[in-house]
C-alpha positions in Angstrom: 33.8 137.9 96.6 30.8 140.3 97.4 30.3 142.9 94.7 30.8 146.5 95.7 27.2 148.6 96.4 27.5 151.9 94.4 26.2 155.3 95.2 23.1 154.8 93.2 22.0 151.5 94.6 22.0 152.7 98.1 20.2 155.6 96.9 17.5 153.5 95.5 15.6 152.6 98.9 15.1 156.4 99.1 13.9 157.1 96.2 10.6 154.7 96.8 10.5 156.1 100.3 10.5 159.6 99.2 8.4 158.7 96.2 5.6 157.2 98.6 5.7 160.4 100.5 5.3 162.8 97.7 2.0 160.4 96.6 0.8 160.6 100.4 1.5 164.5 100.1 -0.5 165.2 96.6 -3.6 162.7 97.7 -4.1 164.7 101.0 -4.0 167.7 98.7 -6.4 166.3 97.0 -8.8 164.8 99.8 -8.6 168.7 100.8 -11.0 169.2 98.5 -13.5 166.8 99.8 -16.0 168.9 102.1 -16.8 165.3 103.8 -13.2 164.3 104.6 -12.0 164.6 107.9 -8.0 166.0 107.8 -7.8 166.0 111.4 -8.3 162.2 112.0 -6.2 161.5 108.9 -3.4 163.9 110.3 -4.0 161.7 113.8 -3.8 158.0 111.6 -0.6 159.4 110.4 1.0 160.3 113.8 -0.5 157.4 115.5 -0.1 154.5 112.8 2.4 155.9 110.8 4.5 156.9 113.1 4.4 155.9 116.4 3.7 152.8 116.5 6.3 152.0 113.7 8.3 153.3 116.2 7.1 151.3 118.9 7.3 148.3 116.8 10.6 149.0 116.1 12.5 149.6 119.9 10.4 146.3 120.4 12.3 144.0 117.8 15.6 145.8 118.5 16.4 142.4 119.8 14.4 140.5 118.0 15.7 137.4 116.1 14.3 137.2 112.6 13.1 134.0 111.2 15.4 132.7 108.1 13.0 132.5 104.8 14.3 131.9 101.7 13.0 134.3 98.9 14.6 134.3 95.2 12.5 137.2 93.6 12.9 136.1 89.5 11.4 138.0 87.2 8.3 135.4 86.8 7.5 135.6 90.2 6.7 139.0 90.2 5.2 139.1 87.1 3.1 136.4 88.6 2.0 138.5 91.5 1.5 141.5 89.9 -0.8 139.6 87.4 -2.8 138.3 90.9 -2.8 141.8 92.6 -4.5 142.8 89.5 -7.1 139.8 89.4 -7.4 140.4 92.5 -8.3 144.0 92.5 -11.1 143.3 89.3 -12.7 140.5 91.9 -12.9 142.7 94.7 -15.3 145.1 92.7 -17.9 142.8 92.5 -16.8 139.0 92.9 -17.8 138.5 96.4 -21.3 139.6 95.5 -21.3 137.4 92.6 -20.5 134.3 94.9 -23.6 135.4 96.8 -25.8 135.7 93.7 -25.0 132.0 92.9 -25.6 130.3 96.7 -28.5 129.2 98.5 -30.7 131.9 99.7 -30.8 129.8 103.0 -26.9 130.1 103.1 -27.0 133.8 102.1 -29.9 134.9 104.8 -28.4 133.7 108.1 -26.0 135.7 109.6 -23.9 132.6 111.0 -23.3 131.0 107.9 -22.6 134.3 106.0 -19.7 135.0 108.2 -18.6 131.6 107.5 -19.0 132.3 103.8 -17.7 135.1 103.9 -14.1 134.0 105.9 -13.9 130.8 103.2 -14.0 133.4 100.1 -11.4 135.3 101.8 -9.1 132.0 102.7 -9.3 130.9 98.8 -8.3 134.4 97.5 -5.9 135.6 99.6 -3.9 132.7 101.2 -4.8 129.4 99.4 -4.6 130.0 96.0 -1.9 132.3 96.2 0.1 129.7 98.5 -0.6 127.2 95.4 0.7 129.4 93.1 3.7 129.9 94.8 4.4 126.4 96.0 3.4 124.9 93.0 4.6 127.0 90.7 7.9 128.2 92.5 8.6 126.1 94.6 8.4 127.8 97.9 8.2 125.8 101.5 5.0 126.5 104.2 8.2 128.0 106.4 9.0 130.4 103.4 5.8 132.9 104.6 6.9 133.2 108.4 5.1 129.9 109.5 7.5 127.8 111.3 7.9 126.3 114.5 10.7 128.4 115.3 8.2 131.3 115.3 5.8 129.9 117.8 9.3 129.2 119.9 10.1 132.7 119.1 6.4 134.3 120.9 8.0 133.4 124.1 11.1 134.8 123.5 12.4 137.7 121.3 9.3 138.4 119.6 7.4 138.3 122.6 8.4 142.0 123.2 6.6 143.7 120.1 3.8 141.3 120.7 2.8 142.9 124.1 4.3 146.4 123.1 2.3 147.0 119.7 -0.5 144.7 121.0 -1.2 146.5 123.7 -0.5 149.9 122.3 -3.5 149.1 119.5 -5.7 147.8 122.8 -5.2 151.3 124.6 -5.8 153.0 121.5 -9.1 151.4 120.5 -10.3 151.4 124.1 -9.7 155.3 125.1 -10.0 157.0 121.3 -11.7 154.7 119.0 -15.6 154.7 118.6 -15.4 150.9 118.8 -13.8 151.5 122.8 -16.5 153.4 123.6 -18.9 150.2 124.2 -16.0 149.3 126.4 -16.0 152.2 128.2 -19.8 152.9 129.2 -19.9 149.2 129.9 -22.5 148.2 128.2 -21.7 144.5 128.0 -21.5 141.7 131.0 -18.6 140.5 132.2 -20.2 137.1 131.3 -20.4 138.7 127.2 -17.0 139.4 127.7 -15.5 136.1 129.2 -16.7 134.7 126.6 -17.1 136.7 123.5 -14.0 138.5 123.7 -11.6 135.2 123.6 -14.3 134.3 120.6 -13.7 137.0 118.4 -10.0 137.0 119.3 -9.9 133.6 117.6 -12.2 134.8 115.1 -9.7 137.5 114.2 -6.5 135.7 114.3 -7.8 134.0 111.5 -10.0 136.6 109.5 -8.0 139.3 109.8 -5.0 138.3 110.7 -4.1 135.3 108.4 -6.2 136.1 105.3 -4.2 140.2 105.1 -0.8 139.5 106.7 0.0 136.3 104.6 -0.8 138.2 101.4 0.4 141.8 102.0 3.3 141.0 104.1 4.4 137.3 103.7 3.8 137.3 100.1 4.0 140.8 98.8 6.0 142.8 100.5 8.7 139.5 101.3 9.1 139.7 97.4 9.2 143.4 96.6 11.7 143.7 99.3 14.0 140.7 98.3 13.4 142.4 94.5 14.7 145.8 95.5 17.0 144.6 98.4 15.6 146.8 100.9 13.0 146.1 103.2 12.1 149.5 103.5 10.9 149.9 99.7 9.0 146.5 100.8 7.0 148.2 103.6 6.6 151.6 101.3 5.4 149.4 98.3 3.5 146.5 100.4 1.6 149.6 102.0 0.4 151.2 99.0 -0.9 147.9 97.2 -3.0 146.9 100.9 -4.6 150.6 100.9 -5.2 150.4 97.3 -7.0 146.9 97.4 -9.5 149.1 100.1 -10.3 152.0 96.7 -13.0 149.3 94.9 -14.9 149.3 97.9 -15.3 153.1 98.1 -16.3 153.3 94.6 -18.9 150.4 94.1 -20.0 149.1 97.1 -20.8 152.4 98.9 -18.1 151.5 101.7 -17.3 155.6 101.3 -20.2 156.4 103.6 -19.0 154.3 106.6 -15.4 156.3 105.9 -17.2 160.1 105.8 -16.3 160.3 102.2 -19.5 159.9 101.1 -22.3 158.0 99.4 -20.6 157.8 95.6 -16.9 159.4 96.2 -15.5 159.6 92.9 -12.6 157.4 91.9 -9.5 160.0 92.8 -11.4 160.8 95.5 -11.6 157.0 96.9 -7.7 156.5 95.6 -6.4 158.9 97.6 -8.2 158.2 101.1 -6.4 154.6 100.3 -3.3 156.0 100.3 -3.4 158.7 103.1 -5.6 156.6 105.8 -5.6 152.9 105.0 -2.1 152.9 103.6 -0.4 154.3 106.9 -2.5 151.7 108.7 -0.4 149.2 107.2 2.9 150.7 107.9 3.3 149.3 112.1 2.9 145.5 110.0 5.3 145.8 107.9 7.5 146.9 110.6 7.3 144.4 112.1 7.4 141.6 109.1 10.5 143.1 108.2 11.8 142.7 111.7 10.4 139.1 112.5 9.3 137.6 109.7 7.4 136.4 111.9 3.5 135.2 110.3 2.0 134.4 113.8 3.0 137.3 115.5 1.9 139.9 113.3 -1.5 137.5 113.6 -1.8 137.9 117.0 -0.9 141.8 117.0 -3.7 142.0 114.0 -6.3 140.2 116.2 -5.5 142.6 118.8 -5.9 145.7 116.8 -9.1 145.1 115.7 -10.5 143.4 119.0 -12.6 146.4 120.1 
């Protein structure tokens, strides 16, 4: 017989939502105090990618049918992943540049095979050794992170919805407001370059982007922390915070603050708190739809298209 839910457990869902909302409210305050950081386009990432697109995402799966994944959230599985989050985070300061140090300069000088050395380093830390942990280790099945059969069945039926909806919606959005659109726009390529580059770097995408951050943050991280707190909004609230975190090592020691206005050397509270109010919202429409689907290719193919342009 199914045990009663008290007061305080339904209660508990809230209490990470409103917790993440207070943290996204006292690291604006403090970006605020950043002469180089830009509170308009934050406070437009918020309405856009925070909220609606979640929304979109979420009228789209209304009649979605959600893949069945089993996920049994002990104790030493999520000790386990918050042990790798935390490797993970150390590596990020300076392991990819340590791979570099240690590899061919021929290898390291080309473009072409940098971007190939680059996608393998990201495979091996963020979906196969993870994968080996967990199906090793624990036991999962392949079908246990979204990738089934069913869920290529499932594109051409109820998922297809929130694939065209959210798909598009980041498409439109990159095209007519994003810098990257603007290429687009003045046409400065040939429809030849696009014919063929643009199905290129779709592909590219699916797989760089898409499989390397949505098998980790959603499949993997935000599957558990949901399953562990029985709500799959704490998931999304949690999951979001750890992807815009794993962004803060490359503000402070790899100078990735200039490309985001924050500056050449942002200090660390500085470079925490623009991963939680910018790149943590940009996670949010994901996990939406994660929690929705649990689906892995479709939130590919929506990640592919968001970063197309």
């Amino acid at each position: 017989m199914p045990q009663p839910v008290n007061r305080s457990q339904r209660l508990a869902p809230n209490r990470i939502l409103i917790g993440g909302l207070i943290l996204y409210a006292f690291a604006f305050g403090v970006l605020l105090r950043n002469k180089s950081f830009d509170a308009t386009g934050a406070v437009v990432v918020l309405i856009v990618f925070g909220i609606a697109f979640p929304f979109i995402a979420w009228i789209a799966t209304r009649r979605a049918i959600q893949l069945s994944i089993s996920i049994h959230p002990r104790t030493s599985e999520l000790i386990g992943l918050i042990v790798y989050v935390l490797i993970l985070s150390v590596y990020l300061i300076g392991g990819p540049q340590w791979i570099d140090a240690h590899l061919p300069s021929s290898w390291t000088e080309s473009v072409r095979i940098k971007f190939f050395i680059t996608l393998a380093k990201k495979l091996i830390v963020f979906v196969v050794i993870p994968f080996a942990i967990f199906r090793f280790a624990f036991g999962y099945r392949i079908r246990d992170f979204g990738i089934q059969r069913e869920g290529l069945r499932a594109l051409l039926r109820s998922h297809l919805p929130v694939v065209l909806a959210v798909g598009g919606a980041f498409l439109a959005f990159q095209y007519f407001l994003s810098g990257g659109g603007a290429a687009f726009r003045h046409g400065h390529f040939t429809v030849y370059q696009l014919l063929l580059g643009l199905p290129l770097c779709f592909i590219w995408l699916f797989v760089e982007a898409g499989l390397v951050e949505e098998f980790f943050f959603r499949a993997l991280v935000q599957s558990h922390f949901a399953a562990a707190l029985k709500s799959e909004v704490s998931g999304v609230v949690l999951m979001s915070l750890i992807f815009g975190l794993a962004h803060a090592p490359g503000f402070i020691f790899r100078h990735a603050g200039e490309v985001e206005g924050l500056g050449s050397n942002p200090s660390t509270l500085d470079a925490v708190a623009y991963s939680i109010v910018v790149l943590a919202v940009s996670g949010v429409t994901f996990g939406v739809i994660w929690a929705r689907t649990k689906n892995l290719f479709a939130v590919m193919l929506i990640h592919a298209a968001g970063d197309l342009l």
